[in-house]
Structure formats: structure tokens, C-alpha cells
N, C-alpha and C positions, 0 to 999 in steps of 0.2 A: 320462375319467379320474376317480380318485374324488378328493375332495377333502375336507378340515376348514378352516370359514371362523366366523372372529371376525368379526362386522359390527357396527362403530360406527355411533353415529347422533347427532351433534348438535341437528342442526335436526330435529325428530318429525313424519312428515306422517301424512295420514289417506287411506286410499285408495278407502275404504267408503262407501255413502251409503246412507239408506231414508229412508222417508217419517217424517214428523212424527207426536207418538202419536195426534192425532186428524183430520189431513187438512186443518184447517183454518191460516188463513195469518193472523197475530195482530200486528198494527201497534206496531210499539213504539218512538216519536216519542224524537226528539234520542238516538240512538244509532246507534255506530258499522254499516255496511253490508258494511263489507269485512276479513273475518277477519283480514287481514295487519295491519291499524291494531292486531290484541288482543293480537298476539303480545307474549310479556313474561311477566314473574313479578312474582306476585300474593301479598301476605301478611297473616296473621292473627295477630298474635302471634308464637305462636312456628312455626306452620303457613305452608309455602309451596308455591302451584302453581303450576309452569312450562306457560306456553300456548305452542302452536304451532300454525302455519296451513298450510294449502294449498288453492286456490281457496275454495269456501263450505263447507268443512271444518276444524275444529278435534281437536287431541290436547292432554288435561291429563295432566299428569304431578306429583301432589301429592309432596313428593319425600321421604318416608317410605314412600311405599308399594313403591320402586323398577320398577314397571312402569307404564305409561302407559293410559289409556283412551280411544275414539273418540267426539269430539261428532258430533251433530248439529243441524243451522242448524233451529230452529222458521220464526224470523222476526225481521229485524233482529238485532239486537243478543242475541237467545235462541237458548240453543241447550239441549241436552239429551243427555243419558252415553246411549248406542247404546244399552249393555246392561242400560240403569236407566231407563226413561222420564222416569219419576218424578222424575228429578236433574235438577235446572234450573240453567241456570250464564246470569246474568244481566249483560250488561257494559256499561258505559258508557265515557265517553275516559280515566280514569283510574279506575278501579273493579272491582271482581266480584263478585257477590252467587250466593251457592250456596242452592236451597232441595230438600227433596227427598231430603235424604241427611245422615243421623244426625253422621255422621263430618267432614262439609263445609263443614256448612250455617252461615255467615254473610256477613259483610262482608270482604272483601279491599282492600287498598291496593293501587295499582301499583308496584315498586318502581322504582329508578331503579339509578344503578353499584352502588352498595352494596351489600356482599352481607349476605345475611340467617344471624342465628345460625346457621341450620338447614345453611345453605349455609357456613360457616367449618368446621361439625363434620366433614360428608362430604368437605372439602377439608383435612381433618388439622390444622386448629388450632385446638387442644385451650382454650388461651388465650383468645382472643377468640368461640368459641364460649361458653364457660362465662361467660362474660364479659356477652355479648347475652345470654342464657338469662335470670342473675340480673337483669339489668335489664331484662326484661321482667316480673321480678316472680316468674317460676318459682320454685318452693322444689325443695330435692336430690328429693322423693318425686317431682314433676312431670317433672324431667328425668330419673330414670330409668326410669319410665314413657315416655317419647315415645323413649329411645335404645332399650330394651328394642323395643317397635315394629319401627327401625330394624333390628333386630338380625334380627329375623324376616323382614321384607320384603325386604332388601337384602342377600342372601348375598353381594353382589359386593364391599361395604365393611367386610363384619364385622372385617377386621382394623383399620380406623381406626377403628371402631367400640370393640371393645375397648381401643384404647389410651386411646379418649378416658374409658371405665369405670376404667382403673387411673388414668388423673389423677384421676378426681374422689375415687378415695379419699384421694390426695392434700388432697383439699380437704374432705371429710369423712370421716378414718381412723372413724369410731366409729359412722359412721350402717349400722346392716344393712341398709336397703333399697341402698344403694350396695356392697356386698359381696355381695348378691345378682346385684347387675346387674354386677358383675366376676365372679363365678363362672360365671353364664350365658353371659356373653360368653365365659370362657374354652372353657367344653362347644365352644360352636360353632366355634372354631378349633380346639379338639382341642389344648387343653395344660390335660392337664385332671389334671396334678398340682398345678396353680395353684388350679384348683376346687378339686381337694380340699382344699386348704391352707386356703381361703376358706371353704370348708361348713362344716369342722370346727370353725371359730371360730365363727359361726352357731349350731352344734347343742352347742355349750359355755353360750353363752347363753340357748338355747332349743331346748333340746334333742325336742320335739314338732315340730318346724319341717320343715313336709309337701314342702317343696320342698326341702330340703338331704336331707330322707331319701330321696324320690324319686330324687332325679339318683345319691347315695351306692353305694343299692341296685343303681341302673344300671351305674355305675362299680365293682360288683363289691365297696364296701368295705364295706356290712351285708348280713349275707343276705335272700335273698329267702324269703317263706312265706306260705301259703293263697294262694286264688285257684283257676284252674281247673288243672286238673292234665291230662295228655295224658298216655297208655297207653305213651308209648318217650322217651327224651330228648331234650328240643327243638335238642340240639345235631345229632345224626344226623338232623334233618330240614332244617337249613339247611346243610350239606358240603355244597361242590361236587359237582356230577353227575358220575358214573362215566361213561366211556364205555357200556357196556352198558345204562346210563341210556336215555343221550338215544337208542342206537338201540332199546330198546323204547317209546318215544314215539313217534319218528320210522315204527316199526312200526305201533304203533294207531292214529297219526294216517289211515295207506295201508289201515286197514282197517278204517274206519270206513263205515260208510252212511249219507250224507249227503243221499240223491236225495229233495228233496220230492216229497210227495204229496198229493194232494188239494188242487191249487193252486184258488184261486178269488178273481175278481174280486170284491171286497165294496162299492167303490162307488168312484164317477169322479164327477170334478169338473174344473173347466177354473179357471188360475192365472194372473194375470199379474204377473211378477219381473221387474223392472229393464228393462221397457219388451217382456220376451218372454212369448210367448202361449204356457202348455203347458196340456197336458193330464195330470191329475194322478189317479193312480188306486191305490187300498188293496187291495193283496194278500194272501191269507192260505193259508198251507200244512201241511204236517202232515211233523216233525222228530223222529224218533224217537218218535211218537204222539203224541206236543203238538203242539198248535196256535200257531203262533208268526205274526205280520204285519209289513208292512212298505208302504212308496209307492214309487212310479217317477212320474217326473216326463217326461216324453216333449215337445218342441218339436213345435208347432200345424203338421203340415203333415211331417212328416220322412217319409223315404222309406225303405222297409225296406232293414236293414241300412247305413244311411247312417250314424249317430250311435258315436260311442266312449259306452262309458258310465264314469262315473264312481263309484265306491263310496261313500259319505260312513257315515262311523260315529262314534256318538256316544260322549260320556263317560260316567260313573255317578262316584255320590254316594251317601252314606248311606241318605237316601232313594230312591234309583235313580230320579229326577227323568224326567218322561217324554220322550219324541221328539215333537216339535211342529213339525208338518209345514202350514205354510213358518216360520212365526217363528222354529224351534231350529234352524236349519242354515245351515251358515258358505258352504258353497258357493256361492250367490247374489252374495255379498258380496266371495267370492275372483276369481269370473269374471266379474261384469257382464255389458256384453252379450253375451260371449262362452257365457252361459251356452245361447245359442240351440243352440251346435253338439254338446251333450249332452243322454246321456239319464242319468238320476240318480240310481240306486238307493240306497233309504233303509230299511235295515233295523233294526227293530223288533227287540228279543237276548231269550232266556228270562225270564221273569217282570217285565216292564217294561212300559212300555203304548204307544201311539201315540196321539196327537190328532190330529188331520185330518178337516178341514172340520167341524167343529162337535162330532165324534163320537169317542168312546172305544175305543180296542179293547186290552185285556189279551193279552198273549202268557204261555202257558201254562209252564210248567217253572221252576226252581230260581234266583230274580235272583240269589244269591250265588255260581254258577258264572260269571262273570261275567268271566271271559277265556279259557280254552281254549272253554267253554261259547258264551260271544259270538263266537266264532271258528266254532264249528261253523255256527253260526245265521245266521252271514255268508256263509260259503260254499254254504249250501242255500239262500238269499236272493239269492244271483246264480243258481243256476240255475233257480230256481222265476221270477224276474223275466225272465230270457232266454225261455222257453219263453214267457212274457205278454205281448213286446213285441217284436213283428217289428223294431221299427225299431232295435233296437241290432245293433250289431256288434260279436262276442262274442270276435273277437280284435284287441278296443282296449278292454282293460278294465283300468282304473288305480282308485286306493284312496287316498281322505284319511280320516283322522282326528285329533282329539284328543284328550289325556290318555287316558282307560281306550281311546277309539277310537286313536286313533296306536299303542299296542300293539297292538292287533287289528290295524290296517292292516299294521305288521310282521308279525304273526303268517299272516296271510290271504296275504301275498305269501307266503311263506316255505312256506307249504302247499298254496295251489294256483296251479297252473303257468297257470292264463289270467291269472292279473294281469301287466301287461308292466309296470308303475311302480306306485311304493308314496310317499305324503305323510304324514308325523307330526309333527304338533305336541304338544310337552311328554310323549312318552309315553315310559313307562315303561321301563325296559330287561330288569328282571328283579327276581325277588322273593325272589333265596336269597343272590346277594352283591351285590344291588343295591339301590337305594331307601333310603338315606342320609336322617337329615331331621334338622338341627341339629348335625347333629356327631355322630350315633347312627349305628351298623349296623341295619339292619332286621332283625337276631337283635336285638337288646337291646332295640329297640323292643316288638319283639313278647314278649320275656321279662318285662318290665316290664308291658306291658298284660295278660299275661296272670293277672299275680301282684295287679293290680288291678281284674279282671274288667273293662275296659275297653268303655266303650260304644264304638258305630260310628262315632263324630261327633270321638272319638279320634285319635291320631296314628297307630295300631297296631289301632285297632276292627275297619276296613275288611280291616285284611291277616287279622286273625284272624277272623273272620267268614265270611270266603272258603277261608281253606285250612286253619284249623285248628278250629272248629267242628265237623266233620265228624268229626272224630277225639275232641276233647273228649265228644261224645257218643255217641261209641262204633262210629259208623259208617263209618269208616275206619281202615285200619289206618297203619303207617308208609309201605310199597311205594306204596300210592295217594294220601297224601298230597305223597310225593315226588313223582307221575308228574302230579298237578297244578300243583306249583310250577314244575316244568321246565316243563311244556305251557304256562305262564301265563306264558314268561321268552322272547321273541323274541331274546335277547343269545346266547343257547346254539347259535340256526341261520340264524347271518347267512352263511353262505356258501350257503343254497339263498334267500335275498335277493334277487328283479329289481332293478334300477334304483330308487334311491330318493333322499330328502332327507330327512333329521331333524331337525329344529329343536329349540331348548334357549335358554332367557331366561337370563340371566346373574342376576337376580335372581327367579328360582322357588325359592320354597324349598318346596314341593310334589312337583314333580318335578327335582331339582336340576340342573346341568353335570354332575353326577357320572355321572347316565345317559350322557352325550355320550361324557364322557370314556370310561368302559367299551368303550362301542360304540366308538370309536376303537382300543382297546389291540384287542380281539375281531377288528378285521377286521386290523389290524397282524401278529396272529398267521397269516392267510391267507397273506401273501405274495404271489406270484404270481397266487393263485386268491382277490385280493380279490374282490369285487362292485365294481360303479358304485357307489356310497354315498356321499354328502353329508353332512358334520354339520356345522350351521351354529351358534353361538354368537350371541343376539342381544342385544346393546346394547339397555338401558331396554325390555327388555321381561322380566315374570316370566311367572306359567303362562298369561297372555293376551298373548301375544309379542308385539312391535313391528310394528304394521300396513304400517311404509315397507317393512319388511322382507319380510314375512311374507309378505304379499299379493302382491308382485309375482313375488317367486321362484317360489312353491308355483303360479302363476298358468301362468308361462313354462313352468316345468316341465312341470305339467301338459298343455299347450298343443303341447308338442314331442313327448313320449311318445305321445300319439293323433293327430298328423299323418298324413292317408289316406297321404301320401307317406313318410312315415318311419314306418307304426303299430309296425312292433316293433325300429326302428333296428336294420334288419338290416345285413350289412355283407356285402362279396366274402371269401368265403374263412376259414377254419379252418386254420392250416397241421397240424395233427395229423390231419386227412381227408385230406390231402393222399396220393396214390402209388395205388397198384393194390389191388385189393380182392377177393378171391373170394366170392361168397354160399354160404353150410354151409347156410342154410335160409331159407325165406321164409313166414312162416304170414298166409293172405290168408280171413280169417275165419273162422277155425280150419284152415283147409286149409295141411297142411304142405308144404313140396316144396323142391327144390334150385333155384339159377337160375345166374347170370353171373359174368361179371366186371366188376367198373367200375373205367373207371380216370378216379378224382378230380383236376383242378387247382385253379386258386386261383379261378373260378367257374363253372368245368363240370363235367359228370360223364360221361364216355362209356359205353353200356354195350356189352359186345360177346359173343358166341355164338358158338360156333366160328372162333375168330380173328377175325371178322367185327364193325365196330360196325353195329350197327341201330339206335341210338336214341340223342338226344343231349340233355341239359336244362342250362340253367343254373340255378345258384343263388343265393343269399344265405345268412348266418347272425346269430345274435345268441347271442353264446357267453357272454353275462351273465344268460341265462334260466338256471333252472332247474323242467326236465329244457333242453339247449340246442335252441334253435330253428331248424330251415332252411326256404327257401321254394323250391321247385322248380318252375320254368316248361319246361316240354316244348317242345321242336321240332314236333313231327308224334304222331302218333296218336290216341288218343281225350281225352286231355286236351292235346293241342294251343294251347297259347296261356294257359292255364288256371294257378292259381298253386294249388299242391299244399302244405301247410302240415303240417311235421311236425317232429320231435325225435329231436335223437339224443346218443348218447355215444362217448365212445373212451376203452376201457381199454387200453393199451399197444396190441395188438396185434389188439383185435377191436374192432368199431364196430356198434351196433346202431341202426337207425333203424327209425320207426313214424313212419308218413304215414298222410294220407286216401289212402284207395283212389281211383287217379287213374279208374278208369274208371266211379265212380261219373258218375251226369249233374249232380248239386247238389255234384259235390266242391269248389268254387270258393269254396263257403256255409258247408262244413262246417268245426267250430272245430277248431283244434292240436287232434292229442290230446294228453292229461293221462301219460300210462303208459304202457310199451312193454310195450303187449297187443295183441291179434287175436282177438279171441272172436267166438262166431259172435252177426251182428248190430252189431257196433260197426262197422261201417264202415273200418276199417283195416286198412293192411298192415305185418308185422312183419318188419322184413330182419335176418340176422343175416350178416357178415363178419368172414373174418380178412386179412390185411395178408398180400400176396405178398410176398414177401423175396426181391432177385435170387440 
């Protein structure tokens, strides 16, 4: 069943481990041994981090940042931020010392009941927050500086947030840095006749005032001018998608040429993760004439076609930050030792590079196409890695990513039919009525940056870089500019979706809830013909989710979707296969011809020839794939015993199925087909039926 889940989390555990940054084990005398003695909140002023433990694992949670981060134990009493080596978090029986980190770095107190300023404000009292603040010495510019912060990191409190901004004008009507942080606050809950009430007073005073004109301009109340201009109006390129839209995407997605070429092994290396031995090896192939690369990670010893393999796809960043192969990849960390029983494709996307073992590799083509684009390069990167690694088995293929990858992971499921499970963390949902960020539509975002030639490093750089660039400079028109926001928006084709989970931090203001939420209304609108789909909401976690969370679900998940025994949770029976069937035609490698009749029950299929049955199979189905999945076991003849793996449909009244050709002698090997074709050479049979009616 599908499901939408809000998951709280009080107590923050850490589920992750790796080695210390340099290996060695560092003595650190009259201090605590055991994580659970550190648990407790630690303050600075007016800064506080909540610690929590589990076995010799620590999670801080500084509590303006509203997401948490994962320690790791050095030695004693040290420990160190996962994803910051450099961050040293130092504790004694009552104490914390932070070195290593700009934002962190001092002496911390233990606190005791008391609650801390910081903690009075995110608990709604406006009063004794403001209260602690000034006696700690803060002046108004200090404290709306630190709420401002809060405002950004913590979309889940912006409303106690904001109320606490209109007390303090309360408490200073006359200071504009306090009118500032009331109008900002209002943008982000969206009552932003309040801002503007606010601005105007602001730009009466100081009327040059870059930030009341900014947000003004946005808000529609000064016009906007110069800047870069685009060839059609930027309103007709963020409309909703027409139908005829999405099915010319959904067209050149089906007729595209994705078949790498010129695969080649470029060099192997032997890895050991989390206590298992693989074998790690850099691929490189050729994707519409670029050269693009990627690693497969294979377990020391696997046996062909033993392993599920798993997709891992990464984010992108202004800089398009490379692929660091082992250090950059979450999978290790999600599967532990579990990760023996995969194999782990890690593709390298157009104009990005890969590290691995020591050595650089550039992948060729355009890094700003950088999700239908990433998408293509995923897809030619699982079959250019299957063809390289006997030991996977190519129908248990599931897909994780995060942020730009978790849309890709949506996207890749959604386009090609060998993924049986899709993992997304923090990704995107869409880029024409989605991607929300403080209280903006991602049209205004992008109206604004455009009108202020907006770097990449922007709120709106990245989006116009990607899909409007092209056009600014002349090289797209409106049609293609559309046909890449759709193709870059996985929200438009969740009903051709396998099995997934999507995660969403309640405090991402990167990728907001707002994503979840869509994806929830989008599949509400399926009805009957939802997907399996998961959205999960995570307590204390922003675009780096909650690890208690994160890790175990995405973990399970994963785990159950490539069960040898359950690989494509197949099930008895379809009841729309169900009754008598005549074959109109059967094309068995391009060869056309007439055949039988079968008559379907809930997990058999009889065939019979002249009133006579001659052959009997059972099956299975999995009617959450798209194209849908059956598996047919034969009684007797040349695939006798053998599991025939194929897809089919039913439109009212006719059913079309495409299987491996059973009397192949490797039919057993061979993957789903993807399409219901029969060309000469593909190995398949094309049945075409219509439904007897007594």
C-alpha cells in the first residue's frame, strides 16, 4: 500500500560509522568513554547544541540550524562531524569544546532543567526569550541576526518565528533592522501584505534600501528592468504542461538512443568498506559521442548473476562538485555490512568528473544539462556496467539518490522499466510549479534573478543556468526550453513510477515539504492507478535528513525490493488477465503468425489448439511496474521448469504481452524486456489478444 508518514524523532540516534581522519587512536585522559554519559544540551551564549547518543556514536543538533549532523568517536572523549573531519567536538563531564568549524567553534556549558533563551523562543515564549537574549548582553541588531538564521534553517517554526519578530517590534517600533526581520519573516509565511506594509515604511526612510526593493520588485509592487531578457515571455514557459506536452517528452524520451558504446575498462582497484572486500573498477563509454565514466563496485568472490545491483546517483552544486569514489557515496554508510550482497553502480553524468583511486577522469558533454541530461547518462551507465559485470543481476535493479540524484532516481525509475525500486532523498519534485524557497514560487525566483543577472551560487542561478541560459543566448527556443523543464520535473510522470520512498526534512529549506507535499496531491490525483509510493516527512532533519530515520527505512527498503525471493514482489494473479483470450497475432523475432487460445485464472494460464490444452504455465505478476511485470514457469517443454520474464498490458478488451522467447537455451538469464517489440534479433516474443466474450 502506498503510504505518507510524518516521523518524529526525540531522542537523535546515529546509525553510520567510518574510520577516524587519520587511522590513528589518540588518548584523551579524565574523559568521559561512554557516549550515553554526553547526551544533554550544551550552550554558548546565546548558541545551543542538543547531543545525542547511541552505542559509540554521537548526533549534534545546534538548534538554529534545524537539522542534525553525524559524530564520529576519534578516541575517548573526541569525536568529529562525519561530513567535516576538520570539526572537532571535544567533551569532558560537564563541558564541549568545538574546534574546526567557523560557526561552532568554542567553549560550551552543560546545561542543566533550564531552558536556554534559544530554546524559550522555538517553544513560543516571545517574553522570556527576549528576555534571556538581552541578558546575555545581545543588542536588537544581534538578535535579529541569530532569528533571521532561524528563519532560514528552520521552515518548520517560521511561524513562532515570525511572531516572535512582530514582538520585538513591539519592543523596538523605530529600529529598521527589526522591520526588516518582521517583513522577512512575513515573505516566508506568505502574508506578505504585512511585508509590504513593512517595506514601504523602510524605503520612506531609505529609499535606496537593496533589500525592501529586492523583495518589492518580487512582490510585483516596483517594476522589474535590465537584466537578461529571454526571446518569449517567461510566463509561457513556467504554465503547466499541456497534455500533448508531456506525451511529446514521454515520446522522445522512447526514442532516444541511449546504447553505450565503446565500453571500456579504464582501471581496477580492490576496496575494503565496512569490513567487505570488493573489487572496484572505472568504466568509460561513449553517450551520444561523448565520453562519459563511472565505477561498479562488485563483492570479492560474487558469483555471476548473484548480486542485485544498486544505482547510487549524486547531487550537483554550482560548482558541479565531483563523484569520489569511496569517500562521496552514502551507500556504504546506508547498508553496512549488508553492503556484501550488492553490486553498486556509480555513474559519473555529462561534464563532471570522477576521482577514483588516486586518478581524475572528466566526462565529456554539457554539466548544465544536468537532469533530463543526468538521466540519460544514468540510464546508458546501467547498461554499459551490466554488459561489464557478469555478477549482477539485471533484473534486481533499484536506484538511491540525493537532492539533484533523488530526482534522477525518480526520473530513471519512471523511464526505464528495469528499475524495480526507486530511493530519494531531498529531491526535487519539479521545476515549473515546484521548488518553492522562502515563501517564493520558483517563477518569481527566477524573474528576480534574472532581472539581476544572478550568479549560480544564487537562489535562482542554478535554475537559470540549467534551463534558461540556453535560450538567453539564443540557442533555444520556447518548445525546447519547455520540453527540458518537463523532462527535468519527475512530478509530471509518477504514475509510470515503480515502488519507491521519498524522503523530505521538515526543516530543508533547499528542497522544501512543499516537494512531498505535491508529490502527494500528483499521486491522490491517480486514484485507483496510484503507484506503491512512500512520502516520508522527517523530524530534525533538513536536506541532510535524520540518520535514525533515513538509514534504517531506505536500508529495509532497499533490502526487501532485491530479495532473490521476492526480486520483483511479484504477486498470483491480475484479475483484469483474468477469462479467455484468443491470439490475432504473435511476432517471434519479427516473424508474424496466428496462434491459440489461453484461458487465464488467478495463477495459471492454459493454452489450448483445437479445443485441446497442450501446455500449462503458472505465473506471477507485479502490476506496480511500469510496462507491468509477469513471470511464467512452464510445466513441460523446452522451457520446462524455467522462469520466462515478461510485460504486459490490458486495454479493455485486448492484452498484449512480450516475454523472452521461452525456447531460447539462456532464456532463464535474459532480462524483462523494456517494450513490447519483437525485432529480428532481440530475443523476444510479441503476443497480441483479444478477450472472448461468451
Amino acid at each position: 500500500m502506498s503510504a505518507v508518514r510524518r516521523i518524529a524523532c526525540l531522542s537523535l540516534f546515529v546509525i553510520t560509522s567510518t574510520a577516524s581522519a587519520d587511522g590513528r587512536v589518540r588518548g584523551v585522559p579524565n574523559e568521559p568513554s561512554q557516549p550515553k554519559t554526553l547526551i544533554g544540551r550544551y550552550a554558548k551564549g546565546a548558541n545551543v547544541i542538543r547531543i545525542e547518543a547511541f552505542d559509540d556514536k554521537l548526533l549534534a543538533l545546534p538548534l538554529w540550524w534545524g537539522g542534525m549532523q553525524p559524530l564520529d568517536r576519534r578516541a575517548g572523549g573526541v569525536f568529529e562531524m562525519q561530513n567535516r573531519r576538520e570539526s572537532v567536538f571535544t567533551f569532558t563531564t560537564d563541558s564541549l569544546t568545538v574546534t574546526g568549524h567557523r560557526e561552532l567553534d568554542g567553549a560550551y556549558r552543560k546545561l542543566g532543567s533550564e531552558l536556554a533563551p534559544m530554546e524559550s523562543l522555538l517553544a513560543g515564549d516571545k517574553t522570556s526569550a527576549y528576555r534571556g537574549l538581552r541578558a546575555l548582553g545581545l543588542e536588537e541588531k544581534a538578535i535579529v541576526r541569530l532569528v533571521r538564521q532561524c528563519l532560514v534553517n528552520m521552515p518548520s517554526r517560521r511561524n513562532v518565528l515570525y511572531d516572535f519578530a512582530k514582538y520585538l517590534i513591539t519592543q523596538a517600533p523605530k529600529n529598521r533592522d527589526v522591520r526588516h526581520l518582521a517583513a522577512f519573516a512575513a515573505i516566508t509565511v506568505r502574508d506578505r501584505a504585512a511585508a509590504a506594509t513593512w517595506y514601504r515604511e523602510i524605503l520612506k526612510e531609505k529609499p535606496d534600501d537593496a533589500e525592501a526593493l529586492s523583495t518589492m520588485r518580487m512582490m510585483g509592487q516596483i517594476p522589474t528592468s535590465g537584466g537578461w531578457k529571454l526571446p518569449f515571455p517567461l510566463a509561457d514557459a513556467y504554465a503547466p504542461p499541456a497534455a500533448a506536452e508531456l506525451a511529446r517528452v514521454r515520446s522522445e524520451w522512447k526514442n532516444r538512443d541511449l546504447k553505450p558504446r565503446d565500453i571500456r575498462k579504464v582501471h581496477e582497484t580492490q576496496l575494503n568498506i565496512n569490513g567487505v572486500a570488493l573489487q572496484a573498477t572505472a568504466i568509460s563509454y561513449l553517450i551520444h559521442g561523448q565520453r562519459n565514466f563511472g565505477a561498479v563496485l562488485v563483492p570479492a568472490g560474487a558469483a555471476n548473476h548473484s548480486c542485485p545491483v544498486l544505482v547510487e546517483l549524486k547531487g550537483v552544486s554550482p560548482s558541479y562538485f565531483p563523484l569520489i569514489v569511496p569517500g562521496g557515496i552514502l551507500t556504504p554508510s546506508i547498508l553496512g555490512a549488508d553492503l556484501r550482497k550488492f553490486v553498486v553502480f556509480l555513474p559519473a553524468v555529462r561534464g563532471e568528473q570522477l576521482l577514483f583511486d588516486g586518478k581524475t577522469y572528466r566526462c565529456e558533454g554539457d554539466p548544465d544539462d544536468s537532469w533530463d541530461g543526468a538521466t540519460d547518462d544514468a540510464i546508458s551507465f546501467i547498461s554499459a556496467g551490466l554488459e561489464c559485470c557478469p555478477q549482477a543481476d539485471a533484473n534486481r535493479i533499484v536506484v538511491f539518490g540525493k537532492s539533484r540524484g533523488g530526482a534522477v532516481a525518480m526520473l530513471l525509475g519512471e523511464r526505464d522499466p528495469r528499475v524495480g525500486a526507486v530511493v530519494s532523498w531531498s529531491g526535487p519534485a519539479g521545476w515549473i510549479e515546484n521548488m518553492p524557497q522562502m515563501g517564493w514560487s520558483q517563477f518569481e525566483l527566477v524573474r528576480e534573478g534574472l532581472s539581476a543577472k544572478a550568479s549560480p551560487n544564487s537562489e535562482a542561478g542554478q535554475s537559470i543556468r540549467t534551463f534558461l541560459k540556453p535560450s538567453i543566448s539564443g540557442k533555444m527556443n520556447l518548445p525546447q526550453t519547455r520540453n527540458r523543464l518537463i523532462a527535468s520535473s519527475p512530478i509530471y510522470f509518477m504514475s509510470q513510477l515503480p515502488p519507491a520512498q521519498l524522503h523530505y526534512g521538515v526543516n530543508d529549506y533547499t528542497v522544501s515539504t512543499e516537494e512531498g507535499k505535491a508529490i502527494e496531491a500528483a499521486l491522490a490525483s491517480l486514484g485507483s492507478k496510484r503507484p506503491d509510493i512512500s512520502v516520508i516527512f522527517e523530524e530534525n532533519g533538513g536536506h541532510d535528513l535524520n540518520p535514525r530515520i533515513s538509514v534504517p527505512t531506505t536500508k529495509d527498503f532497499l533490502l526487501k525490493h532485491t530479495a532473490a525471493e521476492a526480486a520483483s514482489d511479484l504477486e498470483d494473479g491480475d484479475r483484469a488477465l483474468e477469462g479467455a483470450w484468443r491470439v490475432v497475432s504473435v511476432e517471434r523475432e519479427g516473424r508474424i503468425e496466428n496462434d491459440d487460445i489461453w484461458i487465464i485464472q488467478k495463477s495459471k494460464i492454459s493454452f489450448k489448439r483445437d479445443n485441446a490444452v497442450y501446455e500449462d504455465a503458472s505465473y506471477t505478476v507485479d502490476d506496480a511496474k511500469r510496462p507491468k511485470a509477469i513471470d511464467l514457469k512452464f510445466a513441460a517443454g523446452p522451457a520446462q521448469g524455467k522462469t520466462i520474464r515478461g510485460i504486459y498490458e490490458v486495454d479493455r478488451d485486448e492484452l498484449k504481452m512480450c516475454s523472452v522467447a521461452p525456447d531460447r537455451a539462456d532464456a532463464e538469464k535474459r532480462i524483462r524486456p523494456s517494450e513490447f517489440s519483437a525485432k529480428v534479433g532481440s530475443g523476444t516474443w510479441l503476443f497480441v489478444l483479444k478477450r472472448v466474450k461468451p
